[in-house]
N, C-alpha and C positions, 0 to 999 in steps of 0.2 A: 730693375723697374724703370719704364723710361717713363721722364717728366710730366708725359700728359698722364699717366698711370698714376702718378703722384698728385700731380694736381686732382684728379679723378676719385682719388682715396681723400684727399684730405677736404674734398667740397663733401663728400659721405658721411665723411666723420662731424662737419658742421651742422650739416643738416639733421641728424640721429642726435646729436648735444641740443640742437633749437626746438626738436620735437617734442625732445622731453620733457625742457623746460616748460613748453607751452602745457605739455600734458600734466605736470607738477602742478602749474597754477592751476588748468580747468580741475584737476580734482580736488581742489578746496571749495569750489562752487556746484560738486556733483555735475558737471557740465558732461555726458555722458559721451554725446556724438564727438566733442572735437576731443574728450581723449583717447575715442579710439580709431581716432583718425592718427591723430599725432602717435600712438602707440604703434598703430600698423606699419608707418612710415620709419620706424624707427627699428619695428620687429623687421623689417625690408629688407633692409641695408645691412643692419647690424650682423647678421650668422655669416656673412658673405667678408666681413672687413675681418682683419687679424690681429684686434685688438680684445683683448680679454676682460680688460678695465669697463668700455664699452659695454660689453655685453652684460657683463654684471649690474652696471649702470641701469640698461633694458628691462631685466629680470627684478629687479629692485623694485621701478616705476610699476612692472607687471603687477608682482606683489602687491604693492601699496592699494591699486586700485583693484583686487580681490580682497584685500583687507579692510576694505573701505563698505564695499558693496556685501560682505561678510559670508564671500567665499575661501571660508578659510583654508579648507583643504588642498585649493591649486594656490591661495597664496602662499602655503607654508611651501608648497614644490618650487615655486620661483623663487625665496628667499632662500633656500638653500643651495638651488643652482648658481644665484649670486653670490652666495658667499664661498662654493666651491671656485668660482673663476675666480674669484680675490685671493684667494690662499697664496698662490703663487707670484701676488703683483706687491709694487711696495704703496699701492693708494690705500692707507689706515683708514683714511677720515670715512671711505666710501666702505669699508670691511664695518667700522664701527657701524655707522647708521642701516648696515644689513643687518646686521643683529640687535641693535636696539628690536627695528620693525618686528626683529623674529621674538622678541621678546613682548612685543604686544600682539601678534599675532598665537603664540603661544597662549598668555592669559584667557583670552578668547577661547583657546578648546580646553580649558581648566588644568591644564598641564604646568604647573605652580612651579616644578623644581626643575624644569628647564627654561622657565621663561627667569626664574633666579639664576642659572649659569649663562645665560643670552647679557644678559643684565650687568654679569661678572665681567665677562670678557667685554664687554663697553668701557668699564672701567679701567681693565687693563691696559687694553689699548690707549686709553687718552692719560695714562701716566707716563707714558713716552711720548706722546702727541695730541697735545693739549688742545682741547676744541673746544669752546664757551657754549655753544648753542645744540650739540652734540650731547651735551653733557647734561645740558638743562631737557631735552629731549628724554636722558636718560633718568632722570628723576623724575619724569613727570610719570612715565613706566613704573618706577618702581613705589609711585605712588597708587595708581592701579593696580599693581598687582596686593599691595597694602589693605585697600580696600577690598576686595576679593577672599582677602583671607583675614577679614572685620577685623587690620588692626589701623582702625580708623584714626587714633591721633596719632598715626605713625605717616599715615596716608597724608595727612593735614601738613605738616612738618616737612615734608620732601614735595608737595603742590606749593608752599611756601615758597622753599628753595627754589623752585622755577621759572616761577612768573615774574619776577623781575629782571631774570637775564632774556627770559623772551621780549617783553615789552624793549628792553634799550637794543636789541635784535631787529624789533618790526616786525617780530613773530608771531602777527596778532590772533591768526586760526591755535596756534599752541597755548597762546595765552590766556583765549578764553576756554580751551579746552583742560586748564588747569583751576582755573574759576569755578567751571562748572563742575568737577569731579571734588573739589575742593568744599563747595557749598554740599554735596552727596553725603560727602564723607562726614562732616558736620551735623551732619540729621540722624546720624545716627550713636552719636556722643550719647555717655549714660544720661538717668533723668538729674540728677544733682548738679550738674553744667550744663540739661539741656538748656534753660533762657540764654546762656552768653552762647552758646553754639547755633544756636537760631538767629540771633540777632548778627553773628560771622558771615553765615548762610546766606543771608540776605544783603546783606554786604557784595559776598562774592557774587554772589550770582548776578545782582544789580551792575556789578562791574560786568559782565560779559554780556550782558543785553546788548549795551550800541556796538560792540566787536559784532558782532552776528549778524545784527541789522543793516551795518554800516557796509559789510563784506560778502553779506545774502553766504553767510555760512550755512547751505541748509542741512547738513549731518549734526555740527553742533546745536540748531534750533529745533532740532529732536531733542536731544541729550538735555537743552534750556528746560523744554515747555515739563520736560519727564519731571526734574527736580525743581522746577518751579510748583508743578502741581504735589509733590510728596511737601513742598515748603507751606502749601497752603493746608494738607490736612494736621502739620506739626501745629499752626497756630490757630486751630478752628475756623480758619477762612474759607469755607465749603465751595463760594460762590466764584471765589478767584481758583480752588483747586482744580472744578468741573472744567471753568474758561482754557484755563493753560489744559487739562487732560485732552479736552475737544481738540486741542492746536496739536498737542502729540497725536493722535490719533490723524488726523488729517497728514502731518506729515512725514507720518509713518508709511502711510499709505501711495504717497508719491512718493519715495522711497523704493519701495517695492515696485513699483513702476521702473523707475532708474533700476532695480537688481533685475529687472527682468528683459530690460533694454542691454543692458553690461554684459547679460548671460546670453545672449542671442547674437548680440556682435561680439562676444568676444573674440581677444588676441589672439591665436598660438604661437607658444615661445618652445620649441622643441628645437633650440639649438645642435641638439646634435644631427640634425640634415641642415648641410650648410649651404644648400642649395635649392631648399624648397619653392623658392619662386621661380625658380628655372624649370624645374621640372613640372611645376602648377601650368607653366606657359606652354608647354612640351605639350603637356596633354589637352587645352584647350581646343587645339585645332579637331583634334581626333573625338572630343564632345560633341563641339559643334557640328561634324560628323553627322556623328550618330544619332542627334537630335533631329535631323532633317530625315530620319526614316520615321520617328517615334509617331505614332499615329494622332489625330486630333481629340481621341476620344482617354487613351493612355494622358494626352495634355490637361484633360479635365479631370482626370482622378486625379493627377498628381497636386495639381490647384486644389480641389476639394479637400486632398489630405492635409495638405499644407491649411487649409482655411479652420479645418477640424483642428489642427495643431494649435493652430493663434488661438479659437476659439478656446480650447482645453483649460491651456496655459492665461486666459483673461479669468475663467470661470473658475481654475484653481487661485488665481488669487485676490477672486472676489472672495471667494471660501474663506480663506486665510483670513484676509481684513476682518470678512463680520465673523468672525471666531477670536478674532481680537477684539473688536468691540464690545460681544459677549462676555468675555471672560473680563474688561477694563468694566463694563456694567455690575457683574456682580463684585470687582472687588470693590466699586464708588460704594455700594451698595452695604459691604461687608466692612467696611472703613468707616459710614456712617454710624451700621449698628455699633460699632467699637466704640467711637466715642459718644454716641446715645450711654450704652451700659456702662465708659467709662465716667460720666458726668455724674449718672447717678452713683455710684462708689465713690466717687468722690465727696459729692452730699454727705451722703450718708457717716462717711467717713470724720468729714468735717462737726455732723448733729453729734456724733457717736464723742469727738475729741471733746467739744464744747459740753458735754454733758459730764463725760469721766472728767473734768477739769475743774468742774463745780463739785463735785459731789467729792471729790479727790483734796479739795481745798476746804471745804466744809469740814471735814473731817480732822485736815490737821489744826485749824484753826480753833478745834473746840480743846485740844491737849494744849493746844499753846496760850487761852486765855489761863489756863492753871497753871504754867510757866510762867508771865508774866506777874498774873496777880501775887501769887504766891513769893515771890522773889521780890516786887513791890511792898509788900506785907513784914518779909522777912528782914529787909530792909530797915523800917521804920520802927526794930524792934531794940535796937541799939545792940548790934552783932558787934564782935569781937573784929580788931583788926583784919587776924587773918580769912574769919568769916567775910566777912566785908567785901577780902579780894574776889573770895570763892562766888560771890553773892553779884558781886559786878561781873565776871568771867560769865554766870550763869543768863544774867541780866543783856550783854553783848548778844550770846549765845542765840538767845530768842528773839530781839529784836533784828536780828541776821535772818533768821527764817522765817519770821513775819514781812520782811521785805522782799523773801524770794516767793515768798507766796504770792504777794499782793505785784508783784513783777508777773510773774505768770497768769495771775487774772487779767492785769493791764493789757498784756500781748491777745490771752484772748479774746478780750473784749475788740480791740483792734483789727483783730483777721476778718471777727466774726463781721462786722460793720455795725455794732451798737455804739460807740463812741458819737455824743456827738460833741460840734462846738457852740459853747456859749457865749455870750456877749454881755460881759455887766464890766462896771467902771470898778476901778482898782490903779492904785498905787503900784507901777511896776519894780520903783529902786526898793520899797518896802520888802515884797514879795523876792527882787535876788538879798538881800539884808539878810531874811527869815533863814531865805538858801543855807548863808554861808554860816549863819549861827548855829542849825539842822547840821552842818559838816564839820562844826570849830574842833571836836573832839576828834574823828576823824583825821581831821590835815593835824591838830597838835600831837596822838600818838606816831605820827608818821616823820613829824619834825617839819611840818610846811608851812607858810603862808600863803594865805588867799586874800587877794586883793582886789577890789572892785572899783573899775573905772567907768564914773556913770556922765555920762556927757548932759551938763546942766540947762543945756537947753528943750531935754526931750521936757515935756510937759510934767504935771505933779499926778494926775490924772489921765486913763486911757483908757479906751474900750475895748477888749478881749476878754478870752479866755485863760482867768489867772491861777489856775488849777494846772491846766495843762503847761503853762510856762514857767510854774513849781516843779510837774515831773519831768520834764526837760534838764532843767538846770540840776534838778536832785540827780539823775541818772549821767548827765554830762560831766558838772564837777566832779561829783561822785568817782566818776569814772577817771579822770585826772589826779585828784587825789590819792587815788589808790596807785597810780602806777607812776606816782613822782614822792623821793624819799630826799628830804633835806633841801626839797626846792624852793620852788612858787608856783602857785596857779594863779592867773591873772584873768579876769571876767569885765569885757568892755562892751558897752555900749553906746553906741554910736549913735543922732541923726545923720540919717543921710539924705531923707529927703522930705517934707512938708508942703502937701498942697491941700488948702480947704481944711478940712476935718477929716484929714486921713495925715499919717505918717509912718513913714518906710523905716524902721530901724536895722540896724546893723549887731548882729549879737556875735562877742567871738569868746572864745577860753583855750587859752593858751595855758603848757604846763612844761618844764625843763625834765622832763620823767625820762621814762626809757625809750620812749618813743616805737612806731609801728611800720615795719619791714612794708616798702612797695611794694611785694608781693600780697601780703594780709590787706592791706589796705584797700583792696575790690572786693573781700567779703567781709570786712570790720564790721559793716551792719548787718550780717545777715542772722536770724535768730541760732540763740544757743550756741556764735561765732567767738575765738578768742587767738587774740595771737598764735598762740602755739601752744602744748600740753604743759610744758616745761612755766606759760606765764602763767598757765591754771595755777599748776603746785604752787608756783611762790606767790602771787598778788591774791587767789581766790576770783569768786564770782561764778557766776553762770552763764556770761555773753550772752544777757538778753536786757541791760540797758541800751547800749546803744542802736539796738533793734527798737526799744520801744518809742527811744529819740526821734530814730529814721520815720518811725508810724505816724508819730505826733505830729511832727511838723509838714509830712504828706497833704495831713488833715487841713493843716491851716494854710494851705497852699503854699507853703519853701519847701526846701533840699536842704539838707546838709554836708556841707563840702567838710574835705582834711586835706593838711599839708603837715607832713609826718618824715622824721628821720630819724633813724636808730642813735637811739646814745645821746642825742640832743632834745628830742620833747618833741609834742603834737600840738597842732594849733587848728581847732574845729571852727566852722562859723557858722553864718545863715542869717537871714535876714526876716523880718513880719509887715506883714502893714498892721497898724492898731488907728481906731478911731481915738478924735480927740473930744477931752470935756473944757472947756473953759470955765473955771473956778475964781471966784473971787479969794482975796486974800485970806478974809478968816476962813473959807473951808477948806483953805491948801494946810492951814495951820492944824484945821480939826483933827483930832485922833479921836479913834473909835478904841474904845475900852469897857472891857466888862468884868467886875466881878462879881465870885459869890458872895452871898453873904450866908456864910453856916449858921450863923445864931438862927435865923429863917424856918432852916431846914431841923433844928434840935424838935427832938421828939414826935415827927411827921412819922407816920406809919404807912410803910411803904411793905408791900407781895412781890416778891420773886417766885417766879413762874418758873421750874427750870429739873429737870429729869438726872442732870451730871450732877452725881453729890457733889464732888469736889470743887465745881461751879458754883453749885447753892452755897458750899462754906466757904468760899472766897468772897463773892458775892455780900455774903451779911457781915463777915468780918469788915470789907471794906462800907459797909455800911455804918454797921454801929461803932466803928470808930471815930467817927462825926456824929455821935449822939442821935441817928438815926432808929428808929425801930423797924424791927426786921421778922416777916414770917414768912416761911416758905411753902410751898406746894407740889409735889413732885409732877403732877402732869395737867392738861388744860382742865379735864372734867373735876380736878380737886377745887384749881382755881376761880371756876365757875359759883360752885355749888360755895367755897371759903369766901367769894366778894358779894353774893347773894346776903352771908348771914351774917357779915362785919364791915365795918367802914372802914376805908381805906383811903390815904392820902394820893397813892401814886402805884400805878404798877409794870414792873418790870419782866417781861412775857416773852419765854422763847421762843422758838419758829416748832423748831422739829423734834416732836414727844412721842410717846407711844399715847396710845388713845386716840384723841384729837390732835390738830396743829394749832400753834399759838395761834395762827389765823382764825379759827375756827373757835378757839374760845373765844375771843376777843369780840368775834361777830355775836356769839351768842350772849355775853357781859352786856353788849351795846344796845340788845332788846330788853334789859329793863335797866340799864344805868348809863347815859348817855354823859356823864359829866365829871367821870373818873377821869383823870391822862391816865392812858396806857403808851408805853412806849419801848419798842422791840428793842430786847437787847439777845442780837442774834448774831453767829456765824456763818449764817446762810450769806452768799451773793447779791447784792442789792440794789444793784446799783440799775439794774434793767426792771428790778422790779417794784420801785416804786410809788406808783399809782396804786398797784396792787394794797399794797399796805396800808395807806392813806383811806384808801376806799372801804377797809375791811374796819378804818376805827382805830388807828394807830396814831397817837399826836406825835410821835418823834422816833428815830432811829439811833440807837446804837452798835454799830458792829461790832464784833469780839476779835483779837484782844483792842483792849481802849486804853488811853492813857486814863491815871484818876482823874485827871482837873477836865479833862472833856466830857469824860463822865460825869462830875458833880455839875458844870456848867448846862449841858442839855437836862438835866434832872431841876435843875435852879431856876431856867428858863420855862421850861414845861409848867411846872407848877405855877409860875408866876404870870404866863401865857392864859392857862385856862382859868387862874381864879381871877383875873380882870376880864377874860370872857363874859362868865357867868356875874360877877358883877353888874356888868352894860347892862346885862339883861333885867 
């Protein structure tokens, strides 16, 4: 070969290398014309030079831009012509990246176990010739093809693995092209992870927005607007799904334009004529020819044919489009009715829980007031030692399941939005004091100290809700105590900040326990949540205090944070703002004290109201064992017609009888005796229903089971309430 034939080869070889470069970049931008300019230039040259590398190179670019335009069938023929001219070369890196392609062109015609052996042989290869961006190319594949075959946290996990060798690459079209299959894959996570897989989702996808925009990716800003809008029907956002579906649509549609512009000019890569542009030129002269006989009227059919042709080919894919629009209208359509029917199941679902939950707890709580009393009773009878033990064993026993009860009403009250917050002034060192006295037995069978650090400048008085900052603290330390053996729990609070009549406090509790695995520690609060089975068996519980922690302090506008290590102990915080009272010195000193006085109560004749025997004889035991007198009534119309024909000091009226409801007697008592107390002592739910109660003629409430001394105390107050009423008068 002489020199200028050399020089001559190797200015060919530059030009077929620059062409494709340029055609690489225009097809990240869909730029149609100049890739098939640069493609043609490159198909030119390339069958005519004798290099094999080359061609394969050609046939590669070929592919890519039929796989792009989602001609799969001529791209799967190019990608296998290139990877037959590599067989025998020693370019790996260019053999690998033919078969990645072939491996996502494969996925595309559902051919799952050869786009898995395409995928292998990537692998192979780059264990002898290690290629970073290759390799990240080949993950992001076999994340796709993951997806495909729903095994979507497998898909998530190898999109992972990607994108940050693309990013320190500068491989920003693959990078967000892992975003976005990434946020895909995410949506369709079961429903028990779907909130943190939506909230990933949105993450990703939010990252591949400015790549897209920044780089006018328009292949990926299909792929954007498709899983932006599936991201908007995941979260009920109707308004933003439609926005983004309109945008897919649209650029779906020029799209289709580019596949129909790519399909009309395309390449041919038919390498094996290695001379076809020689022979293209050979016969031109002899066209031109013969065109000079073709008559003027043959020139007009042919135009006409050719015009009918454009025409067909705009008219078939105007077709296409509004058949996509059609079919994207009925699913907006069919997505709507889903989640219309899903909302109401869910209602319904939620009235259906909230109903079985009351009725459900009603129920045990009527067996567990004769658990309690009865053990109460058995108690104070002077038992034998080893009764004693049996009698505390039984006594723990129930007050264990009166707690899990009243835990599960708490929560449901919570879901449902009855809770509210109230505002009245209270002593808060008082109320954690009460806490840790409510736990002393607790932390001393366990061998701990609780210790309360109260910062002396928070005020004596504050304004909140001191109910809720009891079940907080009961369910918090509670929760510390149980899972710390021979330690400490330590309860501080803190000012942290004071302006006006408002101050910010600082709440922590801190325990040396077993502490909570980084992994547990993102669903610690979530209802019925618990370390592991293993902490079930040994501490107990039901993982739904710290769920009703999380609720409570929602309500009051905080969060509650953890800092948590195994083997060392948990330290929870959270902060409040409470109003301030400014007290003079004697009411900081005041205490509020009340007792009964039983001599009062001797020989008062009080009705129980009430259908459980074993209720009625708990009931009057603990009655007449304070010199009380006691008759009973098994249902409302007894207790009616029995206060009609005797006087009565006080009466105690159940809810739920056969007959009538306590309600219902009580209404009917109050048209002709307006100046009894009556006062519910019920297992009914109460707490949303008291107006009702009030309204119907009820001076006071007691839920079942009761302790006795709150018992006797609203029975002592009752009475002494309504005879200085009627007194006034």
């Amino acid at each position: 070969m002489t020199l200028s034939a050399q020089e001559t080869r190797s200015d060919s070889i530059i030009a077929v290398k620059n062409a494709l470069k340029t055609a690489k970049e225009s097809m990240l931008k869909m730029e149609i014309p100049e890739i098939i300019s640069n493609l043609e230039l490159s198909n030119s040259y390339a069958p005519s030079l004798d290099d094999n590398t080359l061609k394969a190179n050609v046939l590669l670019e070929l592919a890519r831009l039929n796989y792009l335009t989602e001609n799969y069938p001529k791209a799967i023929i190019d990608i296998d012509k290139s990877i037959m001219f590599l067989e025998n070369t020693p370019n790996k890196e260019l053999l690998a990246r033919s078969h990645a392609l072939k491996g996502f062109i494969t996925i595309k015609q559902n051919k799952f176990s050869e786009a898995t052996n395409s995928f292998k042989v990537v692998d192979d290869i780059l264990n002898l010739n290690p290629n970073e961006l290759i390799n990240a190319k080949n993950l992001s594949g076999k994340g796709l093809l993951a997806m495909q075959t729903n095994e979507y946290e497998v898909a998530v996990n190898y999109f992972d693995a990607s994108i940050p060798i693309f990013n320190s690459n500068e491989d920003y079209y693959n990078e967000a092209f892992s975003h976005i299959h990434k946020a895909e894959s995410l949506l369709h996570f079961p429903e028990e992870i779907a909130e943190n897989a939506i909230i990933e989702a949105k993450k990703a996808i939010d990252k591949a927005k400015p790549i897209i925009e920044n780089n006018d990716f328009i292949k990926l800003s299909q792929n954007y607007y498709k899983v932006s809008a599936m991201l908007g029907f995941r979260t009920g956002d109707i308004e933003k799904a439609e926005s983004n579906f309109t945008n897919y649509q649209a650029t779906t549609s020029k799209l289709n334009e580019l596949y129909i512009l790519a399909t009309s000019e395309g390449v041919d890569s038919e390498f094996n004529i290695v001379d076809l542009n020689n022979k293209i030129k050979e016969q031109e002269q002899d066209i031109a020819d013969q065109q000079k006989s073709i008559s003027f009227t043959k020139m007009t059919t042919a135009l006409s044919v050719a015009l009918i042709v454009i025409l067909s080919l705009l008219t078939l894919s105007l077709y296409k489009n509004n058949n996509l629009r059609a079919k994207a209208n009925d699913l907006l359509q069919d997505k709507n009715t889903e989640l219309e029917l899903a909302k109401e199941k869910a209602e319904k679902a939620s009235l259906a829980k909230a109903q079985f939950l009351s009725t459900i707890t009603h129920e045990l709580r009527t067996p567990m007031y004769a658990v309690t009393g009865l053990t109460d009773l058995l108690m104070d009878e002077n038992p034998t030692p080893n009764q004693k033990e049996h009698l505390n064993s039984l006594k723990f026993s129930g007050e264990y399941l009166l707690s899990l009860i009243n835990n599960i009403l708490d929560l449901n009250k919570l879901d449902a939005n009855k809770v509210e917050v109230e505002k009245t002034t209270f002593s808060l060192e008082k109320r954690l004091k009460d806490v840790l006295i409510a736990l002393k037995k607790s932390a001393d069978d366990r061998n701990n100290v609780i210790k309360l650090e109260f910062d002396e400048s928070i005020p004596k008085k504050l304004i909140g809700d001191p109910l809720k900052i009891s079940q907080i603290f009961i369910n918090l330390v509670g929760n510390s105590v149980k899972f710390t053996e021979n330690g400490k729990v330590t309860i501080r609070v803190k000012n942290k900040e004071k302006k006006n009549n408002k101050i910010l406090l600082l709440f922590e509790v801190e325990d040396n326990g077993v502490g909570i695995s980084r992994k547990k520690q993102k669903s610690i609060f979530e209802t019925f949540s618990q370390a592991s089975l293993q902490v079930n068996r040994k501490f107990g519980g039901t993982g739904l205090g710290l769920s009703i922690v999380k609720n409570l302090l929602q309500l009051l506008d905080s969060k509650i944070h953890l800092e948590s290590q195994l083997g060392k102990g948990s330290k929870f915080w959270f902060t409040i703002n409470f109003g301030v009272v400014e007290l003079s010195e004697k009411e900081v000193h005041k205490k509020e004290e009340y007792v009964v006085d039983f001599s009062k109560l001797k020989n008062k004749k009080i009705l129980v109201v009430e259908d459980n025997k074993i209720n009625q004889m708990i009931t009057k035991k603990i009655l007449e064992k304070n010199n009380i007198i006691c008759e009973v009534a098994d249902n409302g119309l007894d207790a009616v017609k029995m206060v009609g024909d005797t006087k009565y000091d006080l009466i105690l009226m159940d809810i739920h009888m056969p007959g009538i409801s306590g309600v219902e007697a009580t209404k009917k008592i109050r048209l002709f005796n307006e100046s009894i107390p009556i006062i519910a002592l019920t297992a009914v739910t109460i707490d949303e229903n008291l107006d009702t109660f009030f309204e119907a003629g009820f001076n006071e409430i007691i839920p079942k089971p009761f302790k006795t001394n709150d018992f006797f105390e609203k029975i002592y107050k009752t009475l002494e309430s309504v005879q200085k009423e009627f007194s006034d008068l």
